[in-house]
Backbone as ProteinMPNN parsed JSONL, in Angstrom:
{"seq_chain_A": "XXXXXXXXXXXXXXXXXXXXXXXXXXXXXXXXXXXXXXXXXXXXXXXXXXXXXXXXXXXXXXXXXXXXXXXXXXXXXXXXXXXXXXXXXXXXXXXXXXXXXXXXXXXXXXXXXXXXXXXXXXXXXXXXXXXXXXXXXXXXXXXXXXXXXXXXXXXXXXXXXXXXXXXXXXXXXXXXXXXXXXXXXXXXXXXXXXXX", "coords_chain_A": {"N_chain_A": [[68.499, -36.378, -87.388], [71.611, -36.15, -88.126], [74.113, -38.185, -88.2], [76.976, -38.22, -87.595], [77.176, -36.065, -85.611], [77.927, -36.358, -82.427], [76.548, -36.336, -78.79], [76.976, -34.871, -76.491], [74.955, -35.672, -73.477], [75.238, -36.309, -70.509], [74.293, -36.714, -67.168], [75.219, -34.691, -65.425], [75.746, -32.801, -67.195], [76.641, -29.658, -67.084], [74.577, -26.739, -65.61], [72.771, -24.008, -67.796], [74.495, -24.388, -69.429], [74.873, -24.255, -72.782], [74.297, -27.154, -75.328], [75.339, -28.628, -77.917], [73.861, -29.948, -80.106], [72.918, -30.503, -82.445], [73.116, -28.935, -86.148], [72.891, -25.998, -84.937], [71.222, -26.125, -83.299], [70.441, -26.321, -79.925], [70.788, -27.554, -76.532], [69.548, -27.081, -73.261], [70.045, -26.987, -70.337], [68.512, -26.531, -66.642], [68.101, -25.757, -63.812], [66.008, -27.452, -61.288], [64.165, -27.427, -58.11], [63.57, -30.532, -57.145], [62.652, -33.661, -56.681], [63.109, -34.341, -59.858], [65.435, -33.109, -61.131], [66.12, -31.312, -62.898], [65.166, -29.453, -65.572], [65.247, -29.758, -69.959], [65.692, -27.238, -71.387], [65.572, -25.497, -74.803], [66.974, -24.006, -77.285], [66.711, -22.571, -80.461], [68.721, -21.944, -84.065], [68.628, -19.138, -85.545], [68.858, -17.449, -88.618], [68.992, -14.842, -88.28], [68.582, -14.576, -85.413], [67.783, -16.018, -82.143], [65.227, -18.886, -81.157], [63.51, -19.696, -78.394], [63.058, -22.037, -76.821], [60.505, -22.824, -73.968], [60.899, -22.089, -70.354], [61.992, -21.894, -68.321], [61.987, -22.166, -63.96], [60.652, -19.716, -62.176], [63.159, -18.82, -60.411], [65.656, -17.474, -58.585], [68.191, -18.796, -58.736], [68.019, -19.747, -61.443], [67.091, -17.627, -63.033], [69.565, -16.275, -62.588], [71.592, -17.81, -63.886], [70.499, -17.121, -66.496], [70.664, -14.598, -66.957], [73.354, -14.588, -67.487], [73.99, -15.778, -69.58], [72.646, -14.566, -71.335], [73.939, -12.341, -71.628], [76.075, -13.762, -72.669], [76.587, -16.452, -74.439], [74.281, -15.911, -75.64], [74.31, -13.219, -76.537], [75.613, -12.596, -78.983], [73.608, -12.699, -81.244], [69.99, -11.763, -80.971], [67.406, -12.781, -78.877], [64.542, -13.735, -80.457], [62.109, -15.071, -80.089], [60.047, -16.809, -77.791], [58.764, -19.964, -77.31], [56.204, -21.601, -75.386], [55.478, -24.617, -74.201], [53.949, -25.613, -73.061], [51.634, -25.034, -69.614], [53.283, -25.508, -67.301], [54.702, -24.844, -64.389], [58.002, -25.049, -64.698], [58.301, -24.637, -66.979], [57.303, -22.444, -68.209], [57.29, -20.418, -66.471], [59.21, -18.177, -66.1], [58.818, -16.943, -68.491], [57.342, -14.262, -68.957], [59.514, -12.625, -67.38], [61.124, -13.522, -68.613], [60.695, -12.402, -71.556], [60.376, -9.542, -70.499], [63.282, -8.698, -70.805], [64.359, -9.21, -73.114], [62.274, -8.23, -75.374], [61.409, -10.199, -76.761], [58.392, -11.765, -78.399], [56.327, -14.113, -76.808], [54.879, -17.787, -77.45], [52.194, -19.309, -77.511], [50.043, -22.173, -76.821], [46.421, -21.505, -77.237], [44.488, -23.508, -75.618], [46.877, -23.684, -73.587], [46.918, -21.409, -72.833], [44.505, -20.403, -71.89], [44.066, -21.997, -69.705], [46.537, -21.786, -68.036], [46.271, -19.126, -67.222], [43.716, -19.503, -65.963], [44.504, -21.176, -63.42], [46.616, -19.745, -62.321], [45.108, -17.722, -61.724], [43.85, -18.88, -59.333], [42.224, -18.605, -56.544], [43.556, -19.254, -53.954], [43.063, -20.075, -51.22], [40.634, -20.837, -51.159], [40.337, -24.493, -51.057], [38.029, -26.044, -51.611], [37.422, -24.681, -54.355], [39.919, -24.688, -55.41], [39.996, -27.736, -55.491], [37.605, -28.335, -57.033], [38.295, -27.068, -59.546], [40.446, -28.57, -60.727], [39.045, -31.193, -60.508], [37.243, -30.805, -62.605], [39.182, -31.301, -64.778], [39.454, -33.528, -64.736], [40.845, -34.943, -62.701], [41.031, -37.333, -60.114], [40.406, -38.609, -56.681], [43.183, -39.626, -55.04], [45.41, -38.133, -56.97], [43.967, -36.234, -57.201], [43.829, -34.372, -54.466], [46.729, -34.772, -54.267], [47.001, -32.876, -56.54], [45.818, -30.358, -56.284], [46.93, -29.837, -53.395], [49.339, -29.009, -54.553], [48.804, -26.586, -56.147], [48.905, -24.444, -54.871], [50.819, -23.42, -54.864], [51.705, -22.189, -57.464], [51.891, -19.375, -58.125], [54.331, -18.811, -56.77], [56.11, -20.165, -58.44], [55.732, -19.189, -61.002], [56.607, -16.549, -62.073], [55.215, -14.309, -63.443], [52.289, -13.731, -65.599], [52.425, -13.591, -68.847], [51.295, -10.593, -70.396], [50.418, -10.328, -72.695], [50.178, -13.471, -75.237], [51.368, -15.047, -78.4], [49.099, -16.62, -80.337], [49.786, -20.344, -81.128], [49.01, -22.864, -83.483], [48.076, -25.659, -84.402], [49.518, -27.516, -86.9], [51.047, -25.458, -87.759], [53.559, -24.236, -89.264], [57.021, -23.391, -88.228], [59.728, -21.758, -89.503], [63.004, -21.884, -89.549], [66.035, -21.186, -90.095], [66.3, -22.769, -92.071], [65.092, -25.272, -91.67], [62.304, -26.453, -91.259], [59.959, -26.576, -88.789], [57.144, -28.023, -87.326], [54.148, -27.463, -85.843], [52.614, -29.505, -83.269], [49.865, -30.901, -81.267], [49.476, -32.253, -78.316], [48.06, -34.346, -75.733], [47.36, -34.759, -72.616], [50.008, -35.143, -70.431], [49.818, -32.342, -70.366], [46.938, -30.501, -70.671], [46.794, -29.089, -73.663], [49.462, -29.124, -75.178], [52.196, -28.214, -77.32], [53.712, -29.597, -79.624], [56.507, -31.18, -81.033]], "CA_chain_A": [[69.76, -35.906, -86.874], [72.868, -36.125, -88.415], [74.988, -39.029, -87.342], [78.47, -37.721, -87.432], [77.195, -35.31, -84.549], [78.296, -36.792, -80.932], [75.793, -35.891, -77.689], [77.068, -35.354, -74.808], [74.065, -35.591, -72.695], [76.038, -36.48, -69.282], [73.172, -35.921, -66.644], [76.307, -33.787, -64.821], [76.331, -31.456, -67.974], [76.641, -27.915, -66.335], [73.547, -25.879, -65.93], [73.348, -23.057, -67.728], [75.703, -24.46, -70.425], [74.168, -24.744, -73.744], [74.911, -28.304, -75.477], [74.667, -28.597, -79.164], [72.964, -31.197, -80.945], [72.811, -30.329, -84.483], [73.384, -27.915, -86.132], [71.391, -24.794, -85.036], [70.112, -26.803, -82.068], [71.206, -26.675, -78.488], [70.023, -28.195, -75.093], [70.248, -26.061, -72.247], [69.223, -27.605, -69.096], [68.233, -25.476, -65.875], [67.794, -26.723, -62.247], [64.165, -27.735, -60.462], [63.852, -28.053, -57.098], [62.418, -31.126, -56.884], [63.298, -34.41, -57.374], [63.699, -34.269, -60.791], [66.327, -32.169, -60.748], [66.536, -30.272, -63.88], [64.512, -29.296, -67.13], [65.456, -29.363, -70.786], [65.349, -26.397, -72.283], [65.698, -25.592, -75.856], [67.39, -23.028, -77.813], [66.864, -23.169, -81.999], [69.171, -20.566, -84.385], [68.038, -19.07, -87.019], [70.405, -17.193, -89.345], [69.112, -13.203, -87.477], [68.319, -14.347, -83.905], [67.14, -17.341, -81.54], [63.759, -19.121, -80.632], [63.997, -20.474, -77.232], [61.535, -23.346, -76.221], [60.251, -23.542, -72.993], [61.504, -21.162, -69.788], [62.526, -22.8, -66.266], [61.069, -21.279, -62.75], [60.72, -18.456, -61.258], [63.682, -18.862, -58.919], [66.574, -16.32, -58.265], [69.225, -19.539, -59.109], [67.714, -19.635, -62.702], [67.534, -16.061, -63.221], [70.999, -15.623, -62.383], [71.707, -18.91, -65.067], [69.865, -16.793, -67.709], [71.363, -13.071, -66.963], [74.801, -14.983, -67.808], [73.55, -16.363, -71.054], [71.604, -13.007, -72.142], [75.2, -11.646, -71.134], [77.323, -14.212, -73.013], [76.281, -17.038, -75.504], [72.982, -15.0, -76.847], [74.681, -11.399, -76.922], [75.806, -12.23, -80.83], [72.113, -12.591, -81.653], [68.927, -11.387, -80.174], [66.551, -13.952, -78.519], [63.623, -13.319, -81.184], [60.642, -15.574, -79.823], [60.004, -17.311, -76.968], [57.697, -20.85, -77.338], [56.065, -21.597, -74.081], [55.014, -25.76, -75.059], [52.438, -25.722, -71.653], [51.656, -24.338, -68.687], [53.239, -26.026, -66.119], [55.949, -23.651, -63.779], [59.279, -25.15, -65.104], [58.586, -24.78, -69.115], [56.382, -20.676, -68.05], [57.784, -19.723, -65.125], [60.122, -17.084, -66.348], [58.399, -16.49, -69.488], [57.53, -13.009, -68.653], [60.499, -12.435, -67.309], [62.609, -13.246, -70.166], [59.851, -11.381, -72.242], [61.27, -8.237, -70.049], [64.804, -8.601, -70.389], [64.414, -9.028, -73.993], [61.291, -8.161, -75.825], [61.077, -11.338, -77.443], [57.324, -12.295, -78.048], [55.851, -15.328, -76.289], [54.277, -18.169, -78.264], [51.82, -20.496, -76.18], [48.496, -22.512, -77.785], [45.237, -21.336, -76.786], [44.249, -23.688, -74.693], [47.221, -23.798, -72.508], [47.01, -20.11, -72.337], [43.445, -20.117, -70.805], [44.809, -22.999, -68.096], [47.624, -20.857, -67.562], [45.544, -18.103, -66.616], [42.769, -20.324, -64.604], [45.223, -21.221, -62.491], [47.674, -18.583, -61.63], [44.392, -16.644, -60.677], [42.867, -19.634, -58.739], [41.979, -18.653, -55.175], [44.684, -19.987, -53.562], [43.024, -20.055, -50.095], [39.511, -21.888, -50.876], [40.779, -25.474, -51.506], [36.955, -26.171, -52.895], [37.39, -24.095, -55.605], [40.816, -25.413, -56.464], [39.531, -29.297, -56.303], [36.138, -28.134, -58.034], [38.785, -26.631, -60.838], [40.992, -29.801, -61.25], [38.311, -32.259, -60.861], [36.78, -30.666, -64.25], [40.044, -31.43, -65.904], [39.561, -35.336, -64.671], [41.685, -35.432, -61.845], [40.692, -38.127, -59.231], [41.127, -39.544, -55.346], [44.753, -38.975, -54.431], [45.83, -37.355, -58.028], [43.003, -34.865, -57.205], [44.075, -34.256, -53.361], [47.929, -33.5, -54.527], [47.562, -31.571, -57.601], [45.248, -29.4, -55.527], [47.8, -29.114, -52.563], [50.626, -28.329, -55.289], [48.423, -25.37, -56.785], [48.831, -22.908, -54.302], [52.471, -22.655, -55.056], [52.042, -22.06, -58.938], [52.741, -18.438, -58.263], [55.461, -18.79, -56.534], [57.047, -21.023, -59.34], [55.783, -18.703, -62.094], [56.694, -15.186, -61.97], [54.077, -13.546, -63.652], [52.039, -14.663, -66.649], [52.893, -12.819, -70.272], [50.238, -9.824, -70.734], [50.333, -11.596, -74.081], [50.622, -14.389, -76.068], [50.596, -14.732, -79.761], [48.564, -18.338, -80.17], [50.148, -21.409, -82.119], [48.039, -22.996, -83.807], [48.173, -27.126, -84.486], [50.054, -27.945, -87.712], [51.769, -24.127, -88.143], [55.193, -24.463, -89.335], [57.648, -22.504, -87.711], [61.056, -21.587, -90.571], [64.352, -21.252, -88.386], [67.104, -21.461, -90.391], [66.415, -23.612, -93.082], [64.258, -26.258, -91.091], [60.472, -26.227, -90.826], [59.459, -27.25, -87.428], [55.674, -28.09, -87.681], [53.848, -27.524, -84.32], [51.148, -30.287, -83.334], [49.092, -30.512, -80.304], [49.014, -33.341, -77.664], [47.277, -34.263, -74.388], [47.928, -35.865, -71.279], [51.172, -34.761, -69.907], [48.99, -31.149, -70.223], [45.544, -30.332, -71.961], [46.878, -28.111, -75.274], [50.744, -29.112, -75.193], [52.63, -27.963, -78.035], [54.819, -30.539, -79.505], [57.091, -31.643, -82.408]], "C_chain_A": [[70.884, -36.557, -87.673], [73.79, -37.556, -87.788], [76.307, -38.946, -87.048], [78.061, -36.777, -85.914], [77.049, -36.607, -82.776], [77.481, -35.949, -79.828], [76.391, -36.232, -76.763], [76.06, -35.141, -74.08], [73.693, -36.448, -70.879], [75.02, -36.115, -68.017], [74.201, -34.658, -65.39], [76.33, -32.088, -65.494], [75.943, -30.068, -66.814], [75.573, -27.251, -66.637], [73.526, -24.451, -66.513], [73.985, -23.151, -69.397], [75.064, -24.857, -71.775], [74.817, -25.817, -74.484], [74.712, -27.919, -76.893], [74.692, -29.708, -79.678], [73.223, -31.828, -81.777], [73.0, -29.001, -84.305], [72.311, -26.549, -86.107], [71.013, -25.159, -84.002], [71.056, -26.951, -80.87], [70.301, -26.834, -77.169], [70.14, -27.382, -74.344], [69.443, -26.891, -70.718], [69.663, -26.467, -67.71], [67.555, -26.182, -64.726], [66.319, -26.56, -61.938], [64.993, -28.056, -59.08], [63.468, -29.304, -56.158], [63.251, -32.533, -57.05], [63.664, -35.258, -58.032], [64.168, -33.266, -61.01], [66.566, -30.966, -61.676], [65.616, -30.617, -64.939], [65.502, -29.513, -68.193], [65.392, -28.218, -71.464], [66.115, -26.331, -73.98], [66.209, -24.304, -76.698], [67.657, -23.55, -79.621], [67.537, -21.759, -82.732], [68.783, -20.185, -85.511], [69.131, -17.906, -87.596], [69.846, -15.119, -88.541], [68.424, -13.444, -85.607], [68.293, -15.924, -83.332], [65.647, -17.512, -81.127], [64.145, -19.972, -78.866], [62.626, -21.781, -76.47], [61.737, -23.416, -74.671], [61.542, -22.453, -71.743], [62.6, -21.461, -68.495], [61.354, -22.036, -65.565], [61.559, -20.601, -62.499], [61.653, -18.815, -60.112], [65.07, -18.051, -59.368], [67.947, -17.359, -59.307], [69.323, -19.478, -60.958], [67.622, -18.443, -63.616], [69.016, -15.84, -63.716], [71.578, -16.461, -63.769], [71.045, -17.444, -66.474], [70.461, -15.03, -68.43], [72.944, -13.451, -67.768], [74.439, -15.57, -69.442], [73.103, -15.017, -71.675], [73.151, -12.365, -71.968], [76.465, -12.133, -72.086], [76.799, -14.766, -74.054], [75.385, -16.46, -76.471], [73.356, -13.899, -77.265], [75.109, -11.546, -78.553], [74.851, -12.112, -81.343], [70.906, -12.485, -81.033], [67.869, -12.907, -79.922], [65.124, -12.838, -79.064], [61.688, -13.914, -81.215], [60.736, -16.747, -78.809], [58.956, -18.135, -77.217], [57.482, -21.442, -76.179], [55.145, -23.391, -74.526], [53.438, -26.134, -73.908], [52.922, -24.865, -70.496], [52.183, -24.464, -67.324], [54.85, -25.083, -65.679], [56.922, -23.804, -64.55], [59.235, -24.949, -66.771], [57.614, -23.024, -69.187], [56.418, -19.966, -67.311], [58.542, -18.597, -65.453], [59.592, -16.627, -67.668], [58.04, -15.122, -69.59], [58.313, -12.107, -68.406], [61.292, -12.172, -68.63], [62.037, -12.588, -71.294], [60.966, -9.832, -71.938], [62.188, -7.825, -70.437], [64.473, -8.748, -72.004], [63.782, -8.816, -75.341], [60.718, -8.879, -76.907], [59.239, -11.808, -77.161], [56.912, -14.125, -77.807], [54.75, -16.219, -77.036], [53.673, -19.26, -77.218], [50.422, -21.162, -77.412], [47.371, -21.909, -77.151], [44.79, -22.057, -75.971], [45.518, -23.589, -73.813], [47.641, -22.203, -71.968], [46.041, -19.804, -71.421], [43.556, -20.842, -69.642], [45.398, -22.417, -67.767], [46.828, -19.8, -66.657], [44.293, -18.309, -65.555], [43.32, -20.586, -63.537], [46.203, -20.412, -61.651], [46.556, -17.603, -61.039], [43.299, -17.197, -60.149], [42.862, -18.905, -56.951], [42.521, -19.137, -54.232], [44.022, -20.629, -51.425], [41.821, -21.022, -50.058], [39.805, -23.266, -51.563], [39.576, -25.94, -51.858], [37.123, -25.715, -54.083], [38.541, -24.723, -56.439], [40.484, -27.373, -56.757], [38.298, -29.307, -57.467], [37.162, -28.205, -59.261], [39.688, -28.325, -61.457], [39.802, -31.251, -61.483], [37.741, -32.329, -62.081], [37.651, -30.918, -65.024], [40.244, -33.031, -65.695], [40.515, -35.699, -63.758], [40.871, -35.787, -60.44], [41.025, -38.144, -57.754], [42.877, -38.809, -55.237], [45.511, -37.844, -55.256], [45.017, -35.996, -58.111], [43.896, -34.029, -55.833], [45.85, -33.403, -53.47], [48.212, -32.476, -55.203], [46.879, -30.01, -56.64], [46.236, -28.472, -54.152], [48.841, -28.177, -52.788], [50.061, -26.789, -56.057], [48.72, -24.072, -56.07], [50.476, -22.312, -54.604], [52.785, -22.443, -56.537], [52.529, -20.819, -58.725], [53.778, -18.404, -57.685], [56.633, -18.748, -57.614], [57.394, -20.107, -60.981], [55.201, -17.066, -61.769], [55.904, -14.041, -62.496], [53.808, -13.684, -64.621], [52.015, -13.15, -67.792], [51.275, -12.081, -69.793], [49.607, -10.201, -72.17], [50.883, -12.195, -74.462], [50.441, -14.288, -77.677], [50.472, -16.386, -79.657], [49.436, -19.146, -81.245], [49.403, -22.365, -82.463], [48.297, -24.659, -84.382], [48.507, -27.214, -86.515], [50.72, -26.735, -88.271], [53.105, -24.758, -88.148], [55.909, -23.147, -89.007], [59.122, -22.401, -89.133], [62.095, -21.464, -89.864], [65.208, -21.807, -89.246], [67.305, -22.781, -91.961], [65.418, -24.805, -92.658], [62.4, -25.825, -90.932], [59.937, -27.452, -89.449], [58.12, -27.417, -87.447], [55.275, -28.488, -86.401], [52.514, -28.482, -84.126], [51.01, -29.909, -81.962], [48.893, -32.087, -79.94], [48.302, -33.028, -75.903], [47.374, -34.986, -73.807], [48.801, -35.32, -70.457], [50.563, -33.287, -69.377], [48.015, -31.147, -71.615], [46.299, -30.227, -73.169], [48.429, -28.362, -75.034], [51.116, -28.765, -76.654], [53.58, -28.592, -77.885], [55.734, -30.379, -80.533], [57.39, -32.394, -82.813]], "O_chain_A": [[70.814, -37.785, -87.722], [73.934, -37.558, -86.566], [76.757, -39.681, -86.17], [78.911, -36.944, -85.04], [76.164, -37.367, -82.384], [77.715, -34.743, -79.904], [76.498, -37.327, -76.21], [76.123, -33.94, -73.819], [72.686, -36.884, -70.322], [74.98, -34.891, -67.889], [73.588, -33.903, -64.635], [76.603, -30.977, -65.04], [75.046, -29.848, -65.999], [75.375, -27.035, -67.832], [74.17, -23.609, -65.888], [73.952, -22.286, -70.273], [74.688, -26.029, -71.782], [76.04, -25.677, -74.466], [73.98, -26.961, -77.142], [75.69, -30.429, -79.638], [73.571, -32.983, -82.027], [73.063, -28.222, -83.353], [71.389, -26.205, -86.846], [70.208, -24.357, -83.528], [72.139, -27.537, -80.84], [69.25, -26.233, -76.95], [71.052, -26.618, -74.658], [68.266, -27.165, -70.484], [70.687, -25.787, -67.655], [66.642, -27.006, -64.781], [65.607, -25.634, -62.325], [66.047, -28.678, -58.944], [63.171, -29.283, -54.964], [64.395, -32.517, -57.504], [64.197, -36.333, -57.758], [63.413, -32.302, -61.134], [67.073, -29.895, -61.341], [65.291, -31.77, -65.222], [66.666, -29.526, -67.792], [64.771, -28.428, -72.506], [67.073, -27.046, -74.274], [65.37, -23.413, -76.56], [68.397, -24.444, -80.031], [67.192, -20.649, -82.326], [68.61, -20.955, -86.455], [70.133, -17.592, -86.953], [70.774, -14.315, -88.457], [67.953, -12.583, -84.865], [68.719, -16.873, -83.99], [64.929, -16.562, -80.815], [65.084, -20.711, -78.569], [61.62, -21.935, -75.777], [62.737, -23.88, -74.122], [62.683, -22.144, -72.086], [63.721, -21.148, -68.093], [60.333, -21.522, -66.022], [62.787, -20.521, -62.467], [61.196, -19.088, -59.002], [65.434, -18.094, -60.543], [68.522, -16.891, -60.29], [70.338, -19.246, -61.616], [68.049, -18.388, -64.769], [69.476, -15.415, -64.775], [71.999, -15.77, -64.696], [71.862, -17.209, -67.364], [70.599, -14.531, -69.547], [73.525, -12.654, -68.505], [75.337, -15.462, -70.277], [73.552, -14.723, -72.783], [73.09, -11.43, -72.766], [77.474, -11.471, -72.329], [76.395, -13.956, -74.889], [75.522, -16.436, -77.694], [72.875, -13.444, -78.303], [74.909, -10.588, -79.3], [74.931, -11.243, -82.212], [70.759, -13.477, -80.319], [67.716, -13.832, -80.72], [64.731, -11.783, -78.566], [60.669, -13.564, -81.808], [61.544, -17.642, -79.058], [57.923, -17.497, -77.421], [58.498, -21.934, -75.687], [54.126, -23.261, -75.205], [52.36, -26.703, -74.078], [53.976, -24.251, -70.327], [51.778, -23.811, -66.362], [55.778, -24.785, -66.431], [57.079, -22.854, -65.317], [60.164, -25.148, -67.553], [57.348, -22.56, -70.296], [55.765, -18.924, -67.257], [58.27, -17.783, -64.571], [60.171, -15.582, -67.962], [58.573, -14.649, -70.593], [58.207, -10.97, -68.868], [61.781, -11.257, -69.292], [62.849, -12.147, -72.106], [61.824, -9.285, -72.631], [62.28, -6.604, -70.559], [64.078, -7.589, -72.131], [64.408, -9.087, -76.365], [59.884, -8.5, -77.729], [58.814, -12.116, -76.048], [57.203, -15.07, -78.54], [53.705, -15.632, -77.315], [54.307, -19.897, -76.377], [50.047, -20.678, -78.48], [47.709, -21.856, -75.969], [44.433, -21.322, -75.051], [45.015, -23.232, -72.748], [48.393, -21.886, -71.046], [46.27, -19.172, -70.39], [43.161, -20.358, -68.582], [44.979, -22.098, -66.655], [46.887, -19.805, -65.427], [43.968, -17.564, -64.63], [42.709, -20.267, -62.517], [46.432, -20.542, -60.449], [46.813, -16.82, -60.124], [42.166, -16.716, -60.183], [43.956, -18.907, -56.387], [41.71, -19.59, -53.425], [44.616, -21.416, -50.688], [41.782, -21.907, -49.203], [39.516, -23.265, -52.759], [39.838, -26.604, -52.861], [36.929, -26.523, -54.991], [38.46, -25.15, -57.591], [40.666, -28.046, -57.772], [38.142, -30.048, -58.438], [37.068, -29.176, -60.012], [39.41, -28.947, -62.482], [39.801, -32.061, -62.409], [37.612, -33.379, -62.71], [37.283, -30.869, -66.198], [41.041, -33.693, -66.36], [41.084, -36.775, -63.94], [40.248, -34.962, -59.773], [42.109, -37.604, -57.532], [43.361, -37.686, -55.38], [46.09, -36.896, -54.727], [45.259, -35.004, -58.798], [44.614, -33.085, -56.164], [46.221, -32.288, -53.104], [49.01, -31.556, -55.02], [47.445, -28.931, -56.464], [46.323, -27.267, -53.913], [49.263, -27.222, -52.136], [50.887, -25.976, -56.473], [48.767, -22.941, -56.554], [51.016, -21.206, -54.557], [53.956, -22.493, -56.912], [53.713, -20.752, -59.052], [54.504, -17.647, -58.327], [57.57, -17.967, -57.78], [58.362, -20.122, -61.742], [54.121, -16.575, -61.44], [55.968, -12.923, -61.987], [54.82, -13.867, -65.298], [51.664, -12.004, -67.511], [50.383, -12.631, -69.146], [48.423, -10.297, -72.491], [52.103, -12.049, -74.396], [49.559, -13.6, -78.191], [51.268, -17.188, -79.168], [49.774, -18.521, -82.25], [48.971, -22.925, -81.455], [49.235, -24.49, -85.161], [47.586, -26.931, -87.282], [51.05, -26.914, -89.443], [53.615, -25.534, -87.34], [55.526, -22.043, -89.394], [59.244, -23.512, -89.65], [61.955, -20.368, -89.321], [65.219, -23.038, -89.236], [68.254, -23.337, -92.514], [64.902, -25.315, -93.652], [61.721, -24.903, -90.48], [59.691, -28.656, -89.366], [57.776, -26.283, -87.779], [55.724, -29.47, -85.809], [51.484, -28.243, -84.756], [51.639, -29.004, -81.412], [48.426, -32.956, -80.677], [48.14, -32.016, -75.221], [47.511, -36.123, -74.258], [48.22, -34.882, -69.464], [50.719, -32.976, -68.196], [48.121, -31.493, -72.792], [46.494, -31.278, -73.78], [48.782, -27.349, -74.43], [50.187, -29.072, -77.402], [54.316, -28.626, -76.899], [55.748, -29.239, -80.999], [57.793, -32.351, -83.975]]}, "name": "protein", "num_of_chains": 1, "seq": "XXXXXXXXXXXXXXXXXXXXXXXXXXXXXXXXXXXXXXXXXXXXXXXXXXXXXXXXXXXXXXXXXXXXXXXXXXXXXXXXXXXXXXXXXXXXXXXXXXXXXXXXXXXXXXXXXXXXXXXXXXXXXXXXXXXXXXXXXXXXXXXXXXXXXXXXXXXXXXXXXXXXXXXXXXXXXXXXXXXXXXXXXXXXXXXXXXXX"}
């Protein structure tokens, strides 16, 4: 980064409001429920459109946040690819969505596409099946007991999962604008995360 560039990264900043970074690069942060209160999201420019990292949730408040952006800051240039970095509601939750609204294709890794899809069409009612499913991913005792309770509300959170993805693939460089973003692959936080 640049050192002449100044961050305001105020945890107040306005949701909604895209920040900029660097150049080409802007923050966008988008409310959670929860409490941690808000995501990062990511918006990168490239000289004929935008990539947008990472979605929010499925909730009406965030929507409305995104209709105003697709309406205002993005209308000079088309949102041209959507990177989905894992599967968890607040970073794939609207990913379909904003697919819809602007026929930007969705970029996810392979594995966190097949998690994605294990879960959003887990059985929401036989809580065996959902501890059976997490326990195979190594989740224990209490860390087993909540992720399991928190599963039944993935659809809620995530509005309906892309009909497709195109896969990213561990050391692919992405081109935006003059920069080469080079995509790796970590684990922990989620199986197949897509990082940088």
């Amino acid at each position: 980064m640049n050192a002449h560039v100044q961050l305001d990264l105020d945890t107040d900043t306005e949701f909604g409001r895209p920040i900029q970074l660097d150049e080409g690069v802007y923050q966008l942060r988008m409310p959670l429920p929860f409490r941690l209160d808000h995501i990062n999201l990511y918006l990168l420019e490239d000289t004929s459109g935008w990539t947008l990292i990472d979605c929010g949730l499925n909730r009406p408040e965030v929507m409305e946040l995104w209709l105003g952006l697709l309406n205002g800051f993005l209308k000079r240039k088309p949102l041209e690819r959507i990177v989905v970095t894992h599967l968890h509601p607040d970073h794939i939750g609207l990913a379909s969505w904003l697919q819809e609204q602007t026929g930007a294709p969705i970029y996810l890794t392979r594995g966190e596409w097949q998690l994605a899809q294990q879960v959003f069409n887990l059985p929401t009612r036989n809580a065996e099946l959902i501890e059976a499913h997490y326990h195979r991913l190594g989740l224990q005792d209490t860390a087993l007991q909540t992720t399991a309770k928190q599963a039944s509300g993935y659809r809620r959170l995530v509005k309906t999962l892309p009909r497709a993805v195109r896969h990213l693939h561990e050391h692919e460089i992405l081109n935006l604008n003059g920069r080469r973003w080079r995509i790796l692959c970590g684990a922990g936080h989620s199986p197949a995360c897509a990082c940088r």
